[in-house]
VEXDREN-2710 file (C-alpha; in Angstrom, 1 decimal):
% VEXDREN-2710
k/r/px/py/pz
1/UNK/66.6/96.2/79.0
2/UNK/70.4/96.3/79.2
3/UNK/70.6/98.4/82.5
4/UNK/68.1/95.3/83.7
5/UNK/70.8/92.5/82.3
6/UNK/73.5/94.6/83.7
7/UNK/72.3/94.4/86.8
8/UNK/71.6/91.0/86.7
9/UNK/74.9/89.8/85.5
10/UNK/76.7/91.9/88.1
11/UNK/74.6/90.1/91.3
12/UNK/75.4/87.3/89.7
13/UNK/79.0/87.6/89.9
14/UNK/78.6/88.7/93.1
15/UNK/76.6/85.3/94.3
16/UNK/79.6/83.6/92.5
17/UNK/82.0/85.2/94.7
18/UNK/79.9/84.5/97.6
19/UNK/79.6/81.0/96.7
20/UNK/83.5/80.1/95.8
21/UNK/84.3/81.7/99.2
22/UNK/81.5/79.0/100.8
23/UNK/82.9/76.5/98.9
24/UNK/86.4/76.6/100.0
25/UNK/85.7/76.0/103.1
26/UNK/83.4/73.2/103.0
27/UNK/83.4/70.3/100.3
28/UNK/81.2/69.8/98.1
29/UNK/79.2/66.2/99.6
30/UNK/82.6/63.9/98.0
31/UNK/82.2/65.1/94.8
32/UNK/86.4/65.0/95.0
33/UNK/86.9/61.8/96.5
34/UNK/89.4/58.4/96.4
35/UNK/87.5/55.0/95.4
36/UNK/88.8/51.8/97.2
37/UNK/87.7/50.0/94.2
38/UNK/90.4/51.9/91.8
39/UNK/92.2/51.3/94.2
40/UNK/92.8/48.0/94.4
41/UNK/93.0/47.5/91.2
42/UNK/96.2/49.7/90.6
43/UNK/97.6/48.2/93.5
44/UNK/97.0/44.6/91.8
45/UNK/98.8/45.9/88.3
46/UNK/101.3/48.1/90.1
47/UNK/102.4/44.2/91.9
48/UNK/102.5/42.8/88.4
49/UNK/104.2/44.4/85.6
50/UNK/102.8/48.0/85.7
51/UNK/106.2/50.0/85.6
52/UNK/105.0/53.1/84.0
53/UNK/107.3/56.1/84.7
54/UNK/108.3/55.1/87.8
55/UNK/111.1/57.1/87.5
56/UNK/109.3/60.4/87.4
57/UNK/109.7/62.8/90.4
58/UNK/105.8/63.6/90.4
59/UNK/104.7/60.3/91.3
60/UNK/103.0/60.0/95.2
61/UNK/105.6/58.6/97.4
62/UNK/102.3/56.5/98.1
63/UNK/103.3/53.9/95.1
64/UNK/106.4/53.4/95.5
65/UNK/105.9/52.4/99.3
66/UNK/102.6/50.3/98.0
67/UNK/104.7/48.3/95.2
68/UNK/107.8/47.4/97.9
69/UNK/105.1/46.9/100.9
70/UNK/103.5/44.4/98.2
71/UNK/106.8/43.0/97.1
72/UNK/108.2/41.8/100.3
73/UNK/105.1/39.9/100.8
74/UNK/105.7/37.6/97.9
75/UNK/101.9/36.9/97.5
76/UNK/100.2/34.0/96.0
77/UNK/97.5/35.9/94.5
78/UNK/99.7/38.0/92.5
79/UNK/101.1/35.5/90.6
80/UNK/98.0/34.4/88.4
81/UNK/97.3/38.6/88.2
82/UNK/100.9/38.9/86.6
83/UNK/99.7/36.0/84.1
84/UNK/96.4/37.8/83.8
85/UNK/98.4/41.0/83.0
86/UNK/100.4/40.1/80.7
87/UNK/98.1/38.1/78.5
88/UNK/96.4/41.5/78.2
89/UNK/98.9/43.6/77.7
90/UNK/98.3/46.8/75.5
91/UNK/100.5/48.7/73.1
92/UNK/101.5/51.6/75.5
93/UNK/101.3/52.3/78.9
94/UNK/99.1/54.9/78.8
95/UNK/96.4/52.0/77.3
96/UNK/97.7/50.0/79.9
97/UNK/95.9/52.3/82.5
98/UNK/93.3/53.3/80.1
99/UNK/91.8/49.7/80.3
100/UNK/92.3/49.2/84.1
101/UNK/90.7/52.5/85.4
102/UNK/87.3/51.4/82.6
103/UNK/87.3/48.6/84.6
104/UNK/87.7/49.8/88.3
105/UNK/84.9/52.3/87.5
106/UNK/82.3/49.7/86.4
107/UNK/83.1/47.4/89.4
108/UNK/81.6/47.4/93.3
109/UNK/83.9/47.8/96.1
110/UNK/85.5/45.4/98.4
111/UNK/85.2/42.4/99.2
112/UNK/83.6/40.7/96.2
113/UNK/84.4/43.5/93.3
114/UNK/81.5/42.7/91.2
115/UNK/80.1/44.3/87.6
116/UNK/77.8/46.7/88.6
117/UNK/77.3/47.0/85.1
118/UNK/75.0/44.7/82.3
119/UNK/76.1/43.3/79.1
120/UNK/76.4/45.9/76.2
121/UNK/76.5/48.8/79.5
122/UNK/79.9/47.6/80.0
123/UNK/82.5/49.4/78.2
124/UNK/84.6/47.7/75.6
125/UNK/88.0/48.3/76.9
126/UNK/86.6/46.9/80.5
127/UNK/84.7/44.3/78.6
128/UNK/88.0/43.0/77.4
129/UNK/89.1/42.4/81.3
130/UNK/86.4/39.9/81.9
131/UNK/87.8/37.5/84.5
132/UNK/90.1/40.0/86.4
133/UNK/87.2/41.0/89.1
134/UNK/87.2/37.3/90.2
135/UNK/91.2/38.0/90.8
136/UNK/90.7/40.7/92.8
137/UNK/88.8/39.6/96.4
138/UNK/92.1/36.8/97.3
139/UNK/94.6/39.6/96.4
140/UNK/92.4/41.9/99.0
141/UNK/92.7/39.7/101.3
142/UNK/95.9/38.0/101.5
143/UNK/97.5/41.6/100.4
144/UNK/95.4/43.2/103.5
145/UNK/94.2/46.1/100.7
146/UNK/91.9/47.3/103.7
147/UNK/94.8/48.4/106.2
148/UNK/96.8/50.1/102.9
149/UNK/94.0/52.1/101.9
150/UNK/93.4/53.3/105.5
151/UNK/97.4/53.9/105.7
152/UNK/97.1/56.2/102.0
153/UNK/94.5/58.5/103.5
154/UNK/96.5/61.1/104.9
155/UNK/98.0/61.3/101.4
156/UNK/94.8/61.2/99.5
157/UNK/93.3/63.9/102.2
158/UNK/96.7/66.0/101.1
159/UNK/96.1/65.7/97.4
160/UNK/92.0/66.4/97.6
161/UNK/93.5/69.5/99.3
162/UNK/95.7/70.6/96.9
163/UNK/92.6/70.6/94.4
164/UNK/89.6/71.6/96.3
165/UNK/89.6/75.1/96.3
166/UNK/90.5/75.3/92.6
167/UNK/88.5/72.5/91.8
168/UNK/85.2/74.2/93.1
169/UNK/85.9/77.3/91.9
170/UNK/86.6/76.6/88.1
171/UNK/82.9/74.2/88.2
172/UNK/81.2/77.5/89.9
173/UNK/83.0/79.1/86.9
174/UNK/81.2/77.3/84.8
175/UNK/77.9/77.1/86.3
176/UNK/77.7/80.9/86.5
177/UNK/78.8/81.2/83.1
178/UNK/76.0/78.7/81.5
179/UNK/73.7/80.1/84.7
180/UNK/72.8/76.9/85.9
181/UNK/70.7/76.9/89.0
182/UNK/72.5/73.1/90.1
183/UNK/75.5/71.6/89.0
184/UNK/74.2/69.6/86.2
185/UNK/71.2/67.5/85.4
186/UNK/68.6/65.5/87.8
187/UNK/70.0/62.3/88.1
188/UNK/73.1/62.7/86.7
189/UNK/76.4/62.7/88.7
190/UNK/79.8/64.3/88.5
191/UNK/82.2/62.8/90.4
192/UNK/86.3/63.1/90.2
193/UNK/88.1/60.7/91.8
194/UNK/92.4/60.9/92.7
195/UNK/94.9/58.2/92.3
196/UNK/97.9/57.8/93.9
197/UNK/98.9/54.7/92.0
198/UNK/99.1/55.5/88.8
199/UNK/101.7/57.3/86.6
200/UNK/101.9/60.9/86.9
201/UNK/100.5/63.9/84.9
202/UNK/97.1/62.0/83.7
203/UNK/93.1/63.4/83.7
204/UNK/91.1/60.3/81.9
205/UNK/87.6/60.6/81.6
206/UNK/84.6/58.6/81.5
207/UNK/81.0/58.2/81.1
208/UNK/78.6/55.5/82.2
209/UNK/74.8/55.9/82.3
210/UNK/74.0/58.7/84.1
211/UNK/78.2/58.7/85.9
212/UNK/80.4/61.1/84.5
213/UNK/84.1/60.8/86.1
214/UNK/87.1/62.2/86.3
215/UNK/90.5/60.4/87.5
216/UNK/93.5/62.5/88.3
217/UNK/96.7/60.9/88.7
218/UNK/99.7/63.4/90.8
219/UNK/101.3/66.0/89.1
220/UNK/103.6/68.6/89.8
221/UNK/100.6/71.2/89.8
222/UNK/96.9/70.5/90.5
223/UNK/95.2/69.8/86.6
224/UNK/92.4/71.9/87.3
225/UNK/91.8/73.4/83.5
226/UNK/91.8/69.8/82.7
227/UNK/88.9/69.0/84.9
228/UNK/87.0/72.1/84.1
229/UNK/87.5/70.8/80.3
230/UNK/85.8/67.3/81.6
231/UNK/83.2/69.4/84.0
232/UNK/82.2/71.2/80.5
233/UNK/81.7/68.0/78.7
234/UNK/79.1/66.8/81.7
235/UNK/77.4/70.3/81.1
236/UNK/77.2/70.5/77.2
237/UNK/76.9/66.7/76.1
238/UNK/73.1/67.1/76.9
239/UNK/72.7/70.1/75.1
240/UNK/74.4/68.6/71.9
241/UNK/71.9/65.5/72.2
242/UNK/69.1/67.9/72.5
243/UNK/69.7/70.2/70.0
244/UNK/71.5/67.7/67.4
245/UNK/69.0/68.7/64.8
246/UNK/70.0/72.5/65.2
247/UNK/73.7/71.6/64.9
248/UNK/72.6/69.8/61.6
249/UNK/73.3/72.7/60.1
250/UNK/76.3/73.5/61.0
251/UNK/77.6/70.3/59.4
252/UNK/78.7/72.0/56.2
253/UNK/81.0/74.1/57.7
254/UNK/82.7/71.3/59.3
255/UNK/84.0/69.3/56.5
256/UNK/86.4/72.4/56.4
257/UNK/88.1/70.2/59.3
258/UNK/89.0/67.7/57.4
259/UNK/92.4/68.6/55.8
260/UNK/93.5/69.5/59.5
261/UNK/96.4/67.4/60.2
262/UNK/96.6/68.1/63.8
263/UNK/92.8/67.4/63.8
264/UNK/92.2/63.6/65.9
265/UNK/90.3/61.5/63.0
266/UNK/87.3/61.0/65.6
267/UNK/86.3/64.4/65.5
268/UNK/86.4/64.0/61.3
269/UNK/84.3/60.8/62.0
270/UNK/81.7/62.2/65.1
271/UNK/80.0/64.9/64.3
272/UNK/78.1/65.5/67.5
273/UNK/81.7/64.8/69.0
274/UNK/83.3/67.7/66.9
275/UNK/80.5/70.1/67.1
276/UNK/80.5/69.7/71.1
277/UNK/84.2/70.2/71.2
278/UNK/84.2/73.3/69.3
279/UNK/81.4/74.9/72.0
280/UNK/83.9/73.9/75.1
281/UNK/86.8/75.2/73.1
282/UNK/84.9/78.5/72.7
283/UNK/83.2/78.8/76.4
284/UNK/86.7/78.3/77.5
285/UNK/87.8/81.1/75.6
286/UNK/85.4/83.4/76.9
287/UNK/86.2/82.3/80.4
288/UNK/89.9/83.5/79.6
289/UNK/91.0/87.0/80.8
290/UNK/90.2/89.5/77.8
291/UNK/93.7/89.5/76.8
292/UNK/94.1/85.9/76.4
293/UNK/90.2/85.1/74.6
294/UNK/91.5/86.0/70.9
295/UNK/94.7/83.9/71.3
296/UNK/92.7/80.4/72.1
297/UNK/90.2/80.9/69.6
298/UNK/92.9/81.5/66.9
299/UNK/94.4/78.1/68.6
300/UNK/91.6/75.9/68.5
301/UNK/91.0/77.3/64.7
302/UNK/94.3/76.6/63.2
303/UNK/94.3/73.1/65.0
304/UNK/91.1/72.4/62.9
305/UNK/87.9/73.6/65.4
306/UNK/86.6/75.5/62.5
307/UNK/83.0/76.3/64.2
308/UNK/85.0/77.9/67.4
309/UNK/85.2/81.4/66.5
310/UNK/81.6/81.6/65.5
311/UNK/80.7/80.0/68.6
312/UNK/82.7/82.5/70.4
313/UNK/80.9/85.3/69.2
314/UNK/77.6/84.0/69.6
315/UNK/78.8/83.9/73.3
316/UNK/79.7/87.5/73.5
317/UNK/76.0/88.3/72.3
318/UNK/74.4/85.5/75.0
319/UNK/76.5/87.4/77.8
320/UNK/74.5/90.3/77.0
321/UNK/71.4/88.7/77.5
322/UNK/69.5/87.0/80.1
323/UNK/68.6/83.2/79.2
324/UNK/70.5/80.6/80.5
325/UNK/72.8/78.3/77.9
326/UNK/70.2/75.8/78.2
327/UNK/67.5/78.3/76.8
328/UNK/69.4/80.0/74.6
329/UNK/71.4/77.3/72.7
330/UNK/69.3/77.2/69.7
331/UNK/69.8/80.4/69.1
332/UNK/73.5/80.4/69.8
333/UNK/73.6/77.7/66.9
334/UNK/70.7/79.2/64.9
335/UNK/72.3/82.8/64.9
336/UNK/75.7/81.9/63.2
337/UNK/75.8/83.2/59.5
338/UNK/76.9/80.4/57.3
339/UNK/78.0/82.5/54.7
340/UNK/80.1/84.8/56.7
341/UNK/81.4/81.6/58.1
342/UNK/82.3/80.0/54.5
343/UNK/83.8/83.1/53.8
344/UNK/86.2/82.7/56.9
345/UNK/87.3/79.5/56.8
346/UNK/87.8/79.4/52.8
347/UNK/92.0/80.7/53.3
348/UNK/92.5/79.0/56.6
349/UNK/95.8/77.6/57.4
350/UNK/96.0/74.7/59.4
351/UNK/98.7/73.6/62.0
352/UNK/100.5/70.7/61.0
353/UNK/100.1/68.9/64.3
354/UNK/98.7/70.0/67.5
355/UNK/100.2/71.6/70.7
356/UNK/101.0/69.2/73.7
357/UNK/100.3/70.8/76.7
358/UNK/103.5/69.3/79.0
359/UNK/103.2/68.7/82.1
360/UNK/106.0/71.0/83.9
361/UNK/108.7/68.9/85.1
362/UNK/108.9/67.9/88.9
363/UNK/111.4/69.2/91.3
364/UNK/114.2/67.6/92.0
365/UNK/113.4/65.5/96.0
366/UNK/115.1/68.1/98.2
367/UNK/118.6/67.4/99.8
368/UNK/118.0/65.4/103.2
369/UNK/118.3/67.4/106.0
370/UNK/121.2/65.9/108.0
371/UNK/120.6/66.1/111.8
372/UNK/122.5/64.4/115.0
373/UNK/125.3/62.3/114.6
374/UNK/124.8/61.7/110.5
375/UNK/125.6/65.9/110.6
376/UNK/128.5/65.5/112.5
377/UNK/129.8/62.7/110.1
378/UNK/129.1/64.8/107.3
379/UNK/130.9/67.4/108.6
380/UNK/133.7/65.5/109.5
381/UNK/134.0/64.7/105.8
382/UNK/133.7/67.7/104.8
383/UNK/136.5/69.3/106.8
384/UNK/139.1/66.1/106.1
385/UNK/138.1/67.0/102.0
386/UNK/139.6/70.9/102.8
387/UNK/142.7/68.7/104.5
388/UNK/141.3/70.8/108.2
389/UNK/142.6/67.5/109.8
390/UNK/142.7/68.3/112.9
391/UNK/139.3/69.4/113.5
392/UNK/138.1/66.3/111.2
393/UNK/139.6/64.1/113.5
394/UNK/137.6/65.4/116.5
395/UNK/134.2/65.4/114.3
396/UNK/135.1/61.6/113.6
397/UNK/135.6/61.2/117.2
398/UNK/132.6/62.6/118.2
399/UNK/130.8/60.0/115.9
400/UNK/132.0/57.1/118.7
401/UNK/130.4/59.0/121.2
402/UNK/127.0/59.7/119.5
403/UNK/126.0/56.5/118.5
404/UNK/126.3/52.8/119.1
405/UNK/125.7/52.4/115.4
406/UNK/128.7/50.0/114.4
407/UNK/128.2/51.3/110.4
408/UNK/128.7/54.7/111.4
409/UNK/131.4/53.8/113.6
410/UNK/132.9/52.0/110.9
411/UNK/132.9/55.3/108.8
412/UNK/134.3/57.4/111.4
413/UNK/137.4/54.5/111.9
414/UNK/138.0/54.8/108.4
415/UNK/137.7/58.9/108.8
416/UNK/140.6/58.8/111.3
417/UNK/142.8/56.1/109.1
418/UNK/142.8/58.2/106.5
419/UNK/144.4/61.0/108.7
420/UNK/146.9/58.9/110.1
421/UNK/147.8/57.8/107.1
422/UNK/148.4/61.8/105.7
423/UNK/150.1/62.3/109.2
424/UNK/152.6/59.9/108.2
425/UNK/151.4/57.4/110.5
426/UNK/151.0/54.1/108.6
427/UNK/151.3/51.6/111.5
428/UNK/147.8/53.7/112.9
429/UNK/146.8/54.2/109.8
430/UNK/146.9/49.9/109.3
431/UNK/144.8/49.5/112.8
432/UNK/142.2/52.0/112.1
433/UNK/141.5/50.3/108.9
434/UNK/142.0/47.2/110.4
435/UNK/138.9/48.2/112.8
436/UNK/137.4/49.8/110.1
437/UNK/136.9/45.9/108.5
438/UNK/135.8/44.4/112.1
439/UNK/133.0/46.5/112.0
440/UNK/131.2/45.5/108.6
441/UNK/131.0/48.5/106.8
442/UNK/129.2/49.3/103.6
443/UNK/130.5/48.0/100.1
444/UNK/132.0/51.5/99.3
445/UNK/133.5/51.7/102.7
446/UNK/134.9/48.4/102.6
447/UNK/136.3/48.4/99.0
448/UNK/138.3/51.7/99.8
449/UNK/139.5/50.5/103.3
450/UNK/141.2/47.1/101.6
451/UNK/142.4/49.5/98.8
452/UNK/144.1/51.4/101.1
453/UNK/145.5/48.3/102.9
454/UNK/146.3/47.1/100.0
455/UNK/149.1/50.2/99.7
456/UNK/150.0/50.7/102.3
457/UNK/151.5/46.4/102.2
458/UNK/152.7/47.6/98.9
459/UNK/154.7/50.2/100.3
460/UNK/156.2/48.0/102.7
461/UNK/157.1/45.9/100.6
462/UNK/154.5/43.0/101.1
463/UNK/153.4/42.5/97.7
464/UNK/151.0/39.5/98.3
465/UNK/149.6/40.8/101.4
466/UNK/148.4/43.9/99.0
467/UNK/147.2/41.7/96.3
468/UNK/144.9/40.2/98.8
469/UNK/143.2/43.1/99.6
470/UNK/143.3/43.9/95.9
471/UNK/141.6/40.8/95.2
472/UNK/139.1/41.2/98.0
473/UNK/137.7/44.3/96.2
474/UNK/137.0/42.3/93.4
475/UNK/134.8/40.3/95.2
476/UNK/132.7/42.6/96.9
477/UNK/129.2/43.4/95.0
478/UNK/128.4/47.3/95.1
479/UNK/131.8/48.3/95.4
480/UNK/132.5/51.4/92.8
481/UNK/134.1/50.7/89.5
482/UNK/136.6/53.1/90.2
483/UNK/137.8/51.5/93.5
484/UNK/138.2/48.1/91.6
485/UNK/139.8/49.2/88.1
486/UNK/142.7/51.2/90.8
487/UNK/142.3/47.2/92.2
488/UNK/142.5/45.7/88.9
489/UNK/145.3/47.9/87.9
490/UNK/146.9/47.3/91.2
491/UNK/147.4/43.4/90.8
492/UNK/149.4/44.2/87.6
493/UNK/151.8/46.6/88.4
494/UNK/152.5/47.1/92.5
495/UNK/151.7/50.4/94.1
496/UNK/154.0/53.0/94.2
497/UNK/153.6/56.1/95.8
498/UNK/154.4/59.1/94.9
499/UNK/157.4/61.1/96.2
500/UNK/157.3/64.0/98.2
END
């Protein structure tokens, strides 16, 4: 009987390997898609008051051009979505999204964004956004949602990337492990959906009727143990409803959870909740290299999943049999010796709070690549900073003749003032910043150019001249504070430069 399970076991991890190598190369019929619906609605929130870690390095590139396209377009239909927002403001923004992405999943698509969902079928948090769907068809419109979302498709076709090949193998995982003939139940659907539009680093979950999904927002590395967790839950919450009488008995052991500090109160409160929890927590452990299956059961243990390492061990004896989970759960819960268990569980030591998986930071956005005449500049300034003047002062040249680009010109005159004025050639130095000004240059180029004017007169001896440019810098908005606290300090006492 064993050589027959042996064998059995080892064609199928052989059809598994088969089948991941299918499945990354064809998707699996949009089960990893983008929905216009969620869409739209981030896009509505992100245009009125959404500001939820915008400064983090992992969010899509996608938002940020979505929020200033939306901006510039000062919209009418925002406005009473801002009001909308902000009478339903939540305590974090993690709620914030929570609410909005209940709602986008219970809604239709463009252009009318009804509840495709009854009465008590809608969720609560959704429920408490009644009003906001008939908000949504003007802002499509007059925001011309249709032409962004066909604009964010190379990105969202770049992200479903980045997950598909992991994202199929890790649910074939699964299936293979519980040796399910399909991925799930008839009827029932699995479906993961990616969002560029909200903040980074987030997997929420969610199930409606017979919908199960799954929204990923960007992060520096695909979530994929996050939506195997989620794929689990689709896969075992049936089981747990089936067999809830058979779990009955397990309820004993479980009020051994209930000192757990890092334990969430909903699992002391749900049962069924808990119980199913602890079976993920210990089929993940089994799907763990050998070395690492010991370490998460000890984990979820000390974190207060007290049934996990009985549930783990009846999983070492269903691998060395032939039923699938579905068949052989009863037993799996039946087979566990309370006693043994008490026994366990009596000295346990609990964490005192749980461990936060962190997201791993972001890169830093790589240095710009500097080609053509911006190069040149750059060079220029580099050699003038090592005092190579005279090679700065043909790289500054070279500038003029590159481009037409009077802001970069303006740069390069101030490049060559700068020299004349460390040649010891003031008067040339005075024209070239002179030109410098003509040509409208930045704040910071501007604010050093009247600076140095502004010494120069004091050198010669023309103090109001200099406190004219002085007082220029003052009035210049983006010039740096140290150009106008030299200004400021300038108008007090007269420049006097140093003797050589």
């Amino acid at each position: 009987m064993q050589a027959v399970v042996l064998i059995r076991h080892l064609a199928l991890v052989a059809l598994t390997s088969i089948a991941i190598t299918q499945a990354q190369a064809q998707p699996q019929g949009g089960q990893l898609d983008a929905n216009e619906a969620l869409f739209t609605v981030l896009a509505a929130i992100n245009a009125s008051g959404y500001d939820a870690a915008l400064d983090s390095n992992a969010n899509s590139q996608v938002r940020r051009q979505i929020r200033e396209i939306l901006a510039s377009k000062k919209l009418d239909s925002v406005e009473p979505i801002r009001r909308f927002f902000a009478q339903h403001h939540r305590k974090n923004w993690d709620a914030e999204l929570s609410q909005y992405i209940s709602f986008a999943l219970t809604i239709e698509g463009p252009p009318d964004f009804r509840q495709r969902l009854a009465g008590a079928e809608i969720p609560l948090d959704a429920r408490e956004l009644d009003g906001f769907d008939q908000l949504l068809p003007a802002f499509y419109r007059e925001a011309n949602i249709a032409d962004l979302w066909k604009r964010s498709q190379p990105a969202f076709d770049q992200m479903i990337g980045a997950y598909h090949a992991g994202v199929n193998k890790a649910l074939l995982e699964c299936n293979a492990y519980l040796r399910n003939p399909t991925s799930g139940y008839r009827g029932r659907r699995f479906q993961i959906y990616l969002d560029l539009l909200g903040a980074p680093n987030q997997v929420q979950t969610r199930s409606y009727k017979d919908d199960y999904f799954v929204v990923v927002t960007p992060s520096p590395e695909p979530q994929i143990s996050e939506v195997r967790h989620a794929y689990l839950h689709y896969l075992l919450d049936p089981l747990s409803l089936r067999y809830f009488d058979q779990l009955q008995r397990l309820k004993g052991l479980a009020d051994f959870a209930i000192p757990a500090p890092a334990l969430d109160e909903a699992y002391k409160e749900d049962f069924m909740l808990f119980a199913t929890e602890c079976i993920i927590k210990a089929v993940e452990s089994r799907l763990a290299r050998a070395a690492e299956r010991q370490a998460l059961v000890d984990k979820a243990l000390h974190e207060g999943f007290v049934l996990v390492p009985a549930l783990a061990d009846g999983l070492a004896t269903y691998e060395a049999q032939e039923q699938s989970a579905r068949l052989y759960f009863p037993d799996l819960i039946g087979l566990i010796d309370l006693d043994k268990e008490d026994k366990r569980l009596e000295k346990i030591h609990f964490n005192k709070e749980a461990a936060v998986k962190k997201a791993p930071p972001a890169p830093p956005p790589p240095e710009p690549v500097l080609t053509g005449v911006q190069k040149t500049l750059a060079d220029a300034e580099e050699l003038y900073t090592k005092r190579n003047l005279d090679p700065a002062r043909e790289a500054y040249l070279k500038v003029l003749e590159q481009t037409g680009d009077h802001s970069l010109h303006a740069k390069a005159y101030y490049g060559l003032a700068r020299i004349a004025v460390l040649k010891k050639d003031p008067e040339l130095g005075e024209k070239l910043f002179q030109k410098t000004l003509e040509l409208a240059p930045d704040a910071e180029t501007k604010s050093w150019t009247h600076l140095y004017l502004g010494r120069l007169s004091d050198a010669a001896g023309e103090r109001d001249q200099a406190v004219e440019h002085y007082r220029a810098i003052l009035s210049i908005d983006g010039a740096p504070d140290s150009v106008k606290k030299a200004a400021e300090k300038a108008i007090a006492q007269p420049f006097r430069p140093e003797k050589q």
